[in-house]
C-alpha positions, 0 to 999 in steps of 0.5 A: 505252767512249766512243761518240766513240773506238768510233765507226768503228774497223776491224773488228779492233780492236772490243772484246770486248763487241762482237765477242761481239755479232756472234758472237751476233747469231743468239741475241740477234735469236731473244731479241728475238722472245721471248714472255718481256717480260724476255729480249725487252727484254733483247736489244733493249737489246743490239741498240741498244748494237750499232748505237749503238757500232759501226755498220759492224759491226752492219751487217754481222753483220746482212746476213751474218745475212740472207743465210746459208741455215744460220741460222733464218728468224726470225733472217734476217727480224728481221735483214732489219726491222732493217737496214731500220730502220737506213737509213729512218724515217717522219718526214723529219728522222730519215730524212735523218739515217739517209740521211747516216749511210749515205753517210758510212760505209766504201765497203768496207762497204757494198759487203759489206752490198750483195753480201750483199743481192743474194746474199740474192735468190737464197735458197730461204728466202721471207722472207729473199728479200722482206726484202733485197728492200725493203732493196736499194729502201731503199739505192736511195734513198738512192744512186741519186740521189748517182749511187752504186750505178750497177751495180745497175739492170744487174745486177738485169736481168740476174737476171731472165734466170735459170732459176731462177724464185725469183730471177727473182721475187725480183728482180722485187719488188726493181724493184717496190720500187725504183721506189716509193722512187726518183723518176723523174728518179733512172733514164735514159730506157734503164733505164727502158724495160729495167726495163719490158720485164723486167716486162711479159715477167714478166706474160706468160701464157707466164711458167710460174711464177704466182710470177714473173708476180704480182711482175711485176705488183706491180711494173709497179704501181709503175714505171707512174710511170716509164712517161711516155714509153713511154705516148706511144709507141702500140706500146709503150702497146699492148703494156702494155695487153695484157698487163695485160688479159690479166693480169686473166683469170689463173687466180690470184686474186692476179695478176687483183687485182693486174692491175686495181690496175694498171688502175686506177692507169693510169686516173689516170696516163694518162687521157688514153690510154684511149679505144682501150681502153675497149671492152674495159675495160668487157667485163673489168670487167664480167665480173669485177664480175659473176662474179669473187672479192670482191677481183678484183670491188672493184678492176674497180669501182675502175676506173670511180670513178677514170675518174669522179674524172678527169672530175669534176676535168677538168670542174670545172677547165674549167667544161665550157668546153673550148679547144684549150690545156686540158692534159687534155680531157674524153672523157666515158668515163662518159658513153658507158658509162652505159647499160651501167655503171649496171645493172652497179652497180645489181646489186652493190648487191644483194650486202649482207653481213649485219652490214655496217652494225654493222662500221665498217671494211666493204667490200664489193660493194654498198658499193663499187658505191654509192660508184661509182654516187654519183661517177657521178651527181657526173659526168654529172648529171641523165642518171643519173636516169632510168636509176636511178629504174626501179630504185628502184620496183620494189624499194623495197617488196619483201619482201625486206630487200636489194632495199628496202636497195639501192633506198634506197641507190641513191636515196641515192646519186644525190642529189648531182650531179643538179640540184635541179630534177630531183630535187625533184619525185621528193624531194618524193614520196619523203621521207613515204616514207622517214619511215614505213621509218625508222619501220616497217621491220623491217629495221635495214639498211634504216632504217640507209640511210634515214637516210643518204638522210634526210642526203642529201637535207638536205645537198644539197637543203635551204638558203638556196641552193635555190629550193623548199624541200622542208622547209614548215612542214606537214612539219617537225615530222613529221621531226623527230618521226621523227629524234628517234624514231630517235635511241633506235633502235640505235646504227648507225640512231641515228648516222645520225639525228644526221648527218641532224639535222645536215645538217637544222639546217645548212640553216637556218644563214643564215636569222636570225630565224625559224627553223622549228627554234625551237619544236622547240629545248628537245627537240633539245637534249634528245634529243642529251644523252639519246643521248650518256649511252646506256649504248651511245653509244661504238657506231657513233661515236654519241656523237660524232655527238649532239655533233656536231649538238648544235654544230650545233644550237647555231650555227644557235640564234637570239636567240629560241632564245639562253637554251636555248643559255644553259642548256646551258652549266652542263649541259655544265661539269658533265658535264666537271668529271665527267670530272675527278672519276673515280679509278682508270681502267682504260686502256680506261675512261681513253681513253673519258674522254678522248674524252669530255673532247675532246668536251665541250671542243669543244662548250664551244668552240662554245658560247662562240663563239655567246655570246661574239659577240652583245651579247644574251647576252654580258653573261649568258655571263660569270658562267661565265667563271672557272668555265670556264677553271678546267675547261680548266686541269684537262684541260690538268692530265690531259696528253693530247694530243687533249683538249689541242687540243680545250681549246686552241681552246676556249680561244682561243675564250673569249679571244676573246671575253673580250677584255682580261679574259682577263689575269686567266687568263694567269698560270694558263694561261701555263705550258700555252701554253708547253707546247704551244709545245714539243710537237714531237711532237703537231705538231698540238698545236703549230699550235692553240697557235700560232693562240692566241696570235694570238688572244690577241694580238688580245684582250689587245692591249698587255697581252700584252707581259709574256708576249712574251718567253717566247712569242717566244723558243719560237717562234724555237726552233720555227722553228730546229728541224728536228723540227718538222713543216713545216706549223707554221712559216707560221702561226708566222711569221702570229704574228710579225705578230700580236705586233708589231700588239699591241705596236708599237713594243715589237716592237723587240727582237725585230727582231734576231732575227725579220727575219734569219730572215723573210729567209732564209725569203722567199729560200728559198720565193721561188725554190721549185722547186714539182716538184708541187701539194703542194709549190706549196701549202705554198710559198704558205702559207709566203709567205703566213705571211712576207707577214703577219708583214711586214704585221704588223710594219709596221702595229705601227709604223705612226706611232711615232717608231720607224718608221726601225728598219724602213728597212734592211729595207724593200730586202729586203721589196720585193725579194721581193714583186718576185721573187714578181711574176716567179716568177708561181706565187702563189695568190691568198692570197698575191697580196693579201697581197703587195700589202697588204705593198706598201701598208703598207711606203708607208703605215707608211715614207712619203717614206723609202722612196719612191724604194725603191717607185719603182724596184721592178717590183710597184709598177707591173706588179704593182699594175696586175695586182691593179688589175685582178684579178676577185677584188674583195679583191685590187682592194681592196688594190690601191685602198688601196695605189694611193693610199698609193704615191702619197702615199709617192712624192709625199711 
């Protein structure tokens, strides 16, 4: 039976095969849950050739399924999970897929799926309940903003006026879920404020059922989005704030969680409305981080360190300059809190779990309240000093491991956002300090967290940019002594040794010739390879930590220190021809390999960058080229993705520095790049393949020609694809650019195809509805990308006999650099790429396209605007444009 005939049949005439499926669905859906892999896949199979032949039927045995009380609960929920997965999916492209195939399908239909779905709410079966809840939210989203489905809202509100308190919850959850697919604008202004009122009545502490009052609470979390309006209105605010403060001191553990998950979510959203609150916050959270279960207690802190990530936005926006026309102004909340807020933290980090430091994925107490102390010190600066120093002497040399851990940590902690003249001084005193407990202390906590506060201090206290150096020639080579110590110590102490180390090399990035690090080189590089071969290195993400310092250690080497660098390379091609080498991996041993051969590639990349770019060991660096390349064509060989993109880049590295003798390595490495070019799916795998061709064009020049046709054809595939993740298409529309500045003229078959979709793509992201920041940001990346391919294309044919094949398409790059000019949302990326675009179609075009530029509004307005720009690049474009306008309109 052809798919196409069996498509959408009426439900009569389904064949026998599939009318026996929806008989059975019961047992095939039980099968798919089986513990035999076998019966398992068997019904999966079953279930997939269901849905694919008859979609209205398998829709409607499933939600029939979902809601008959008489079938088992494992039955209803799978089918519930199913039903779901049949209308969304993760990536964007499958979900609009799955949406229009909703909307396309018989309204009888769905209205039968949707009524059992509503009925299904009123089951006494938990499960099935939660199920048809998320599937009703599902459906929402894909009709609500057609303007299909308007009933729901209404008869949604009128459940929550049941007696029955399992429905009235159930109900309660499906808003919850309806107001997180749905966007604000999707619901008028009065089912909003009805949705609120049934919620915020749910809350209430006269509600008898804790069921009903946490799915009120949950839900409240999710239409707070929804709630604009009704947060300007001061009755209407106050009386949501009340129930959700009253929600926090509920018997159950899980509304209290909940109530101040909404807290916190109210913290970011409404900033702006707190300061008639904050009193009683404070006494709520305070009790709750003092007294209450870890769960309650976590969320109460989360309050203030979203209060801080507010102010720390709002003051890093206005530079503390605040005028009367700023959208949100600072209250300073944390500021007036301080005296009481920081003793609360400073407690909890008292509260340390006894493995914490060997779990990865811990949070707790003491760590939670750090991370708050940390974004309280970023938000009020030097004032916390003097409230945290108190605290860190009288515990940092007691008996007792926590209160010598939390002092550290608090020390830790306050390093970043006081200013280095406050805390030089007590830095100065502290660090041979902290070298002996990194040393000496008995406890593994505690040296964990010295070395943390060691990084600490080296990242935020240690540079070019700070005027007394803590670091002198006296005490270098003590830390150093010590850090290479602890880098044998056990692997959670070790890591934050390395990422101390790290931030210590960091610090001497800028100073050229005399680092204090030379003499001591030989040994750093030394110890890094020892811990990354430690039988314990995949512990505590160690190994990865000694890679990382030793690229670190690596960028910062000077010429003094350039022939270790040079040594390293065979060490390091060796340790990854090793991974090569290996037979019969088990999965588990295959996966370390691979992260292994990731890391190795990375630091051959880093490697090759630093001796690639000098004249001094470039000429040396070469006799390993052939070598090199030959290992990345074996990891390519071994076909796994992150490796892939590690060598990827390693690769546009030794391009780069090869220049035009990477031709020799094309043949070999072309089919990989083409593969990379095709990967939809690693996205990510994509974009890096994307970057090397620009970095092959930019080394191979004109030679890369014999090569364009097969890259260009793959990369206008990709741009025609609606698979491929967005982010992709800027930089390969950049690439267009770098192609046609390394060919030139050459370009000129390719112009057919790549100025037609240049040009609908410039349409489209110039009148861009930016809802939100993200959007606005992937906008301007999109026109910068356009802007560099025009640029590129320009300047490739820039004084060929060939430049009149770009005539019929100078209108439409002028017109949308002019409607980029009105719309007036560029970034600054954008705005000097535009201009140079200006600067190049006069300079590559001439006397031609004058009266063009002539007649355009950029070419005074916009012009002006960048002549005057505070952004010195811009104005340079704007200069070098100025004068090749002049010329083409003269001319």
């Amino acid at each position: 039976m052809t798919d196409q005939v069996a498509a959408e049949r009426p439900l009569a005439s389904i064949s026998p095969t599939i009318s026996g499926l929806a008989m059975e669905v019961t047992q095939i859906l039980l099968n798919a849950q089986s513990v035999d892999g076998t019966v398992r896949k068997h019904a999966e199979e079953s279930l997939k050739q269901f849905q694919e032949q008859n979609l209205s039927a398998f829709l409607l045995s499933l939600s029939n399924e979902l809601v008959s009380n008489e079938k088992p609960v494992d039955s209803r929920k799978l089918a519930g999970l199913v039903l779901k997965n049949a209308l969304d999916a993760k990536e964007q492209h499958r979900k609009n897929e799955l949406a229009q195939r909703w909307l396309s399908l018989d309204i009888a239909v769905k209205a039968q799926v949707k009524a059992c779905l509503l009925q299904t709410l009123a089951s006494p079966v938990p499960d099935a309940r939660s199920t048809a809840s998320q599937v009703i939210a599902k459906i929402a989203g894909i009709e609500l903003p057609q303007k299909q489905w308007p009933e729901l809202i209404g008869s949604l509100l009128s459940n929550t006026h049941q007696l029955q308190p399992h429905v009235k919850q159930a109900t309660l959850e499906t808003l919850g879920y309806l107001c997180e697919e749905v966007s604000p604008q999707v619901v008028d202004q009065d089912q909003v404020n009805k949705i609120l009122t049934a919620v915020v009545q749910g809350m209430n502490a006269s509600e008898g059922s804790s069921d009903v009052r946490l799915a009120a609470t949950r839900a409240l979390y999710n239409a707070l989005g929804f709630a604009q309006a009704n947060f300007s209105n001061d009755m209407e605010r106050d009386y949501i704030m009340r129930v959700v403060c009253e929600a926090t001191l509920s018997q159950e553990v899980k509304i209290r969680q909940s109530a101040f998950e909404c807290l916190v979510a109210i913290s970011s959203t409404y900033y702006d409305k707190l300061a008639s609150y904050m009193q009683d916050i404070f006494t709520i959270t305070a009790k709750a981080v003092r007294e209450d279960e870890e769960p309650v207690a976590l969320q109460a802190i989360e309050f203030w360190s979203s209060i801080c990530d507010e102010e720390i936005d709002i003051l890093d926006e206005y530079g503390g300059d605040f005028t009367a026309d700023s959208d949100i102004p600072c209250y300073y909340f944390i500021k007036q809190a301080l005296p009481a807020l920081v003793p609360m933290l400073l407690e909890t980090l008292l509260k340390q779990e006894e493995d914490q430091d060997q779990d990865e994925g811990a949070w707790n107490l003491a760590m939670a309240g750090g991370t708050c102390l940390g974004l309280v010190a970023r938000t009020v600066g030097d004032d916390i000093v003097p409230l945290v120093m108190p605290f860190i002497e009288e515990n940092i040399t007691k008996p007792d491991w926590r209160q010598r851990e939390a002092a550290t940590y608090a020390f830790g902690s306050i390093l970043e956002g006081p200013s280095p003249d406050k805390l030089t001084p007590i830095v100065h005193v502290a660090l041979s300090f902290m070298l002996t407990a990194l040393m000496n202390d008995p406890n593994n906590h505690v040296k964990d967290t010295t070395a943390w506060t060691l990084g600490r201090i080296f990242e935020f206290l240690h540079g070019s940019t700070v005027e007394t150096p803590i670091i002198t020639p006296e005490n270098c080579q003590q830390i150093l002594t010590v850090l290479l110590q602890s880098m044998n110590d056990v692997p959670n102490v070790a890591e934050k040794a390395c990422g101390a180390l790290y931030f210590l090399a960091q610090g001497y990035e800028d100073v050229g010739a005399a680092s204090p690090l030379s003499p001591f080189y030989q040994n750093i590089i030394q110890a890094l390879l020892t811990v990354t071969r430690r039988e314990d290195a995949g512990e505590s993400r160690l190994r990865t930590a000694a890679y990382e310092t030793l690229n670190e250690i690596v960028r910062c080497s000077t010429d003094e220190t350039a022939p270790i660098v040079m040594q390293l390379v065979p060490v390091i091609m060796l340790e990854l021809h090793q991974t090569l080498e290996a037979q019969k991996l088990s999965s588990d041993e295959r996966e370390k390999q691979t992260e292994l051969q990731g890391l190795l590639c990375g630091c051959l990349q880093v490697i090759i960058q630093k001796l690639g770019a000098a004249e001094t060991t470039k000429y040396g660096f070469m006799q390993y080229t052939d070598q090199i390349m030959d290992l990345f064509l074996r990891v390519f060989a071994c076909r796994n993705a992150t490796v892939h993109e590690e060598a990827m880049l390693a690769i546009g590295a030794l391009a780069y520095a090869t220049g035009t003798n990477f031709l020799k390595y094309m043949q070999g490495f072309y089919p990989y790049l083409e593969m990379g070019l095709q990967n939809f799916e690693e996205y990510q795998v994509c974009a890096i393949t994307v970057g090397v061709v620009g970095d092959l064009c930019r080394a191979l020049e004109d030679k890369i020609l014999p090569f364009c046709d097969g890259i260009m054809t793959q990369l206008l595939k990709d741009l025609s694809s609606n698979q491929l993740h967005r982010s992709v298409k800027p930089p390969i529309f950049s690439c267009f650019g770098d192609i046609a500045l390394a060919i030139g003229e050459n370009f000129e078959k390719y112009l057919i195809y790549a100025m037609p979709m240049l040009q609908s793509a410039a349409e489209l992201s110039a009148h861009a509805v930016a809802d939100d920041d993200d959007i606005l940001e992937y906008t301007n990346q999109l026109r910068n990308g356009i802007l560099e391919a025009y640029s590129g294309i320009l300047q490739g044919f820039k004084s060929s006999p060939k430049t009149q094949l770009l005539m019929p398409y100078a209108y439409h790059i002028l017109q949308f650099i002019d409607t980029l000019y009105s719309e007036k949302d560029m970034d600054d990326a954008v705005m000097k790429t535009a201009i140079g675009v200006l600067g190049d179609l006069a300079d590559t075009l001439g006397s031609h396209v004058g009266p063009l530029i002539n007649q355009s509004v950029s070419s005074k307005g916009f012009l002006e605007e960048c002549l005057s720009s505070d952004d010195g690049l811009i104005k340079e474009s704007a200069d070098w444009a100025k004068l090749a306008i002049s010329r083409a309109v003269s001319g």
